[in-house]
N, C-alpha and C positions, 0 to 999 in steps of 0.2 A: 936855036938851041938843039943839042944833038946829042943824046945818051947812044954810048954804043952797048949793041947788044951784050950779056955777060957781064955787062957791069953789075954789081950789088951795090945796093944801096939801102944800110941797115939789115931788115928781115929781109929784102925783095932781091931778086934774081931777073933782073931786067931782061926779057926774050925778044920783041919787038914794037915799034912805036904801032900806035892805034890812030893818033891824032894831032893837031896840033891847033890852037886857037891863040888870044890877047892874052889869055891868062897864063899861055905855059903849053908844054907837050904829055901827051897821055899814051902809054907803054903799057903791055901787054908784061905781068909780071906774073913770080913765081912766088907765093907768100913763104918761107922756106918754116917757118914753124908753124903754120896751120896746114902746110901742104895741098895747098891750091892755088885757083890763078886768080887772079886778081888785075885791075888797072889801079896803075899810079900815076896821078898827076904830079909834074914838078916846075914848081915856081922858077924862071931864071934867074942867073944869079944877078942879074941887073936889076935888078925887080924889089931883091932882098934887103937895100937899104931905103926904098918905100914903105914908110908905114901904112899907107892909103891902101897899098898893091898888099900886102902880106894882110892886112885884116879882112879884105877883103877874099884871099884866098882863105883863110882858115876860114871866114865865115859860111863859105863854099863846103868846106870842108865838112862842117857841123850840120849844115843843111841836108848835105847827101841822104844822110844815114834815115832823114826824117820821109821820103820818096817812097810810097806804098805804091806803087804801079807794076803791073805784070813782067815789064822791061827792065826795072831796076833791079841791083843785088843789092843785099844789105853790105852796112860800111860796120866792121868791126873795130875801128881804130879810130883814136882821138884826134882831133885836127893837128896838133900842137906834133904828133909822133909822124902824120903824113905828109907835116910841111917842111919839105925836103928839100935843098933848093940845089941847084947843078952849080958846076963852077967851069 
């Protein structure tokens, strides 16, 4: 799975991938109405007719935000709004 850079996706301004793992790819984004950067993970669209795979990614999703560690950012968004999936 392959987001090209300049894609938008909702608020995000995709600039470059960060990562990629089982659950999806992680891009270096541009949040356009809070005006900063942010990473966005995105679910494949193979993935998006698993219920198993999508609750487990939103469950990821809700987790993040819960990470008090010196490395983490906080997650301003709801799972349901960053479960984005590619096509």
């Amino acid at each position: 799975m392959t987001v090209a850079t300049s894609t938008k996706l909702g608020l995000y301004g995709i600039h470059s991938p960060l990562g990629a793992g089982g659950m999806g790819g992680v891009y270096r984004a541009r949040d356009t109405c809070l005006d900063r950067t942010v990473a966005v993970k995105i679910l494949p669209a193979h993935f998006s007719p698993d219920p198993a795979r999508k609750l487990r990614f939103e469950r990821e999703a809700k987790t993040v935000p819960r990470w008090t560690t010196p490395t983490s950012a906080p997650s301003s968004m709801s799972a349901r709004r960053t479960a984005l999936t590619s096509r």
